[in-house]
Every structure is written in C-alpha cells, then in structure tokens.
N, C-alpha and C positions, 0 to 999 in steps of 0.2 A: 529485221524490223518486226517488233511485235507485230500481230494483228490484233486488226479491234473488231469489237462485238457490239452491233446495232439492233435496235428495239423501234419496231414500227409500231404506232399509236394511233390507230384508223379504225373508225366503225363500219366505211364501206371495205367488204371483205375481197372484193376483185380487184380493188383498185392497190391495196394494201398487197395483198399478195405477188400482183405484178412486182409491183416493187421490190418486194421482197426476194423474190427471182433475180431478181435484175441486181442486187446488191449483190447476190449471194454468192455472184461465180468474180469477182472482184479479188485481185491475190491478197488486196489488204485486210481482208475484211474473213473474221476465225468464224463467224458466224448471224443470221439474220433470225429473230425471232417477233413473230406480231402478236400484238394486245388488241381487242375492239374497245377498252377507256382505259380511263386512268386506276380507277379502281386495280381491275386486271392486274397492271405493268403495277401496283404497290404489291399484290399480293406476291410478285413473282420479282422483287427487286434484290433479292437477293444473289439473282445473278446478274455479275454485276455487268452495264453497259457502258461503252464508251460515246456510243452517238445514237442520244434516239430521236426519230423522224417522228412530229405528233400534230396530229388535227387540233384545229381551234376547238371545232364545235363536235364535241363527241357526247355519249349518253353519259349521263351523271354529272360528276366532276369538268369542267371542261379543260383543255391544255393549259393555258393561260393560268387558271388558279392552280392549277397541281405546279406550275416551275414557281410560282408566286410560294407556296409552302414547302419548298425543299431551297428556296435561292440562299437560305445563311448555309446550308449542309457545305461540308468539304469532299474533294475530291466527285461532287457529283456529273454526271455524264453530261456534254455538250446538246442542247437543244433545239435543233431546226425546227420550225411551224411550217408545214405543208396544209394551208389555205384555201378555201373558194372566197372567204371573207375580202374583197379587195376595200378596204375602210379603212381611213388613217387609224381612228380607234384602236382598231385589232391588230394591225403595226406595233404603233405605238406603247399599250397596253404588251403586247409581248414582247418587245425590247426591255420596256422599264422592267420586266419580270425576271429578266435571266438570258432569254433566249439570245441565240449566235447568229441564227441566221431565220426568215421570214421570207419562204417560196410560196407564190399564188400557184394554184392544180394549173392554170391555166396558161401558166410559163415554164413549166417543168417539161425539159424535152429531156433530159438524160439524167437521174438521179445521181447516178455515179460519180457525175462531173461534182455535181453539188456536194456528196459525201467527200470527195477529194479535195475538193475547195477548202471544207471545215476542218479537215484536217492537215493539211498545212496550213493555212491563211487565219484559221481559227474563225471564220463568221462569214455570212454571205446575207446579200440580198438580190430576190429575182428583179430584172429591169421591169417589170410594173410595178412592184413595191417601194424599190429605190427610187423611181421618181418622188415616192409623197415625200422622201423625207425632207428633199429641201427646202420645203414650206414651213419644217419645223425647227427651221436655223435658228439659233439665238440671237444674231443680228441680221437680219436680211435686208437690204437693199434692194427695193422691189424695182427699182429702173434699173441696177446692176446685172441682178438676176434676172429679170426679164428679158433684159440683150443676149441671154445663151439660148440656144439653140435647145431642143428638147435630148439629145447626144450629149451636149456638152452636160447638161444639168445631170444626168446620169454618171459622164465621167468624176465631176466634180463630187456628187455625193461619193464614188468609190474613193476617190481620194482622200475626203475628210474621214473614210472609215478606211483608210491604210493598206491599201490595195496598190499593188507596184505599176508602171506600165505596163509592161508584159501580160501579166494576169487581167487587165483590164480589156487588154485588147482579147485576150484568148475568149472574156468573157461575152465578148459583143463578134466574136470569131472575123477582126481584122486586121490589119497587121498594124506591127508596136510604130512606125513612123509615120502612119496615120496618126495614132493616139497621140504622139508625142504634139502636131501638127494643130491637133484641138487642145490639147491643156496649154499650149504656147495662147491661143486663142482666148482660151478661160482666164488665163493669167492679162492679158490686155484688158479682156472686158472690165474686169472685174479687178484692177489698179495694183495686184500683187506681184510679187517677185519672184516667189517660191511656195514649194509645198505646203512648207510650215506656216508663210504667211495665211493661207487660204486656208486651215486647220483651223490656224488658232483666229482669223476672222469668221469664219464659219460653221464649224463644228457645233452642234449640240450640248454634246455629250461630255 
C-alpha cells in the first residue's frame, strides 16, 4: 500500500508538533511535515500531500479561505479542520469549502484514529461537531428529532454521512449490536424503514 504524506497547518507550535510525533511513527503514513499558516504550506506545496490536518484560525490567511481557493484544483489533498472554534459557522463554513472531516482540539483523544478514519472512510466528524449538524437538516421534524436521544442524533448524523455500523460503533468505542439496537430505535422514532429512507429524508447535503 502506498503511504501517504500529511501536512500539519497550526500556529500553536507544541501542539502541532505533538501531533506531528504521533502521526509520524504510523506504517501508513511516508511522512509528517508542519506549517504555522497557510501562506507557509503554498510556498512549500510543491510537495505534494495527501492529508493535511489545518487550524481554522491561523495568522494571515485562515484554513477555511485557503480550501475555499484551491476547492476547483484536481487531485488536491484531503482536508481535516482541527478547531477550538465550536460554532455551527465554522462547521459549516468548512464543509461548504471542501473540507472531509471537522475535529474540536477538545475531542481529539487520538489523532491516528482520525488520520485512519479519512483514509478509508474518506471524511469524519468529532461527536461535539456532529451533534450541530442535525439542526442543519433540510427537513427536520422538530417533534421527530426531538424524540432521539442525544446518542441517537449523533448515530443518525453518521449515518446520513455514510458511516457503516461497525465504524460507528468503533467511533463511540461500543459494540456493533448495541448500535444496531439504536438505529432500530432511530428508525421507529423517526417513521423510516431503512438507511436510504433516513438519507434521503434527512441528509443536507
């Protein structure tokens, strides 16, 4: 299997680094290198990345505008935001820009996982960010939604963004016939039948 090469995009330089460390001894991963902006990671984009890790709010440029002026580019690298920002906004705002996945600093207990996540699964959200999004369903049914549990609204949003059981239970570290035991649950509340139905009634995107 190829390995891929990650570009950390943090102005705090301890916190970055850690990370950096921690990516670094990973078998899949050929290499970790860190920027403090955006600026930096253009001048040095020549080599090329496959997954880069980047703060909202950095000097200059922020994350959010810099994926916002590369998002028509082809083949450009996969974009996780590693956040203190907890605001639907800055969610929001960096999904519509490009980005895969949106981690709060204050949910991040193993970066690895995360880095693994995006690369098979192709996108993540940490569970305090994945809670906003179900507010920004395109149809929501507030006495529907309301009847789930703060759990289920977490499973539900992984589901409408394509996350299997398995990986959902790994990501809430319980086991799959739990999980199975709540989307049975989600699917009563909430008057659907299947995946697809609760997608394509709920989904945003």
């Amino acid at each position: 299997m190829e390995k891929v090469k990650i570009a950390i995009v943090e102005d705090n330089s301890e916190f970055a680094q850690n990370c950096a460390n921690t990516l670094s001894v990973m078998e899949e991963v050929d290499k970790v290198e860190v920027f403090s902006s955006t600026e930096d990671l253009s001048q040095n984009h020549q080599n090329k990345f496959d997954l880069v890790f980047m703060d909202v709010v950095l000097p200059g440029k922020s994350g959010i505008d810099y994926i916002k002026e590369r998002s028509d580019l082809d083949n450009d690298p996969k974009y996780i935001m590693l956040s203190t920002l907890d605001t639907d906004d800055a969610l929001m705002q960096a999904m519509k820009a490009g980005a895969v996945g949106f981690v709060l600093k204050k949910d991040l207990k193993d970066i690895k996982e995360v880095a693994r996540m995006v690369m098979k699964e192709g996108g993540i959200l940490s569970p305090g960010a994945a809670a906003k999004v179900i507010s920004f369903f395109r149809k929501p049914s507030t006495k529907e939604t309301h009847s789930l549990t703060p759990r289920e609204k977490e499973i539900l949003n992984h589901i409408v963004n394509g996350y299997r059981t398995k990986d959902i239970a790994r990501n809430f570290g319980t086991k799959e016939g739990t999980v199975r035991i709540q989307i049975k649950s989600i699917f009563k509340k909430l008057r659907v039948n299947s995946r697809v139905d609760l997608v394509r009634k709920y989904s945003r995107f």
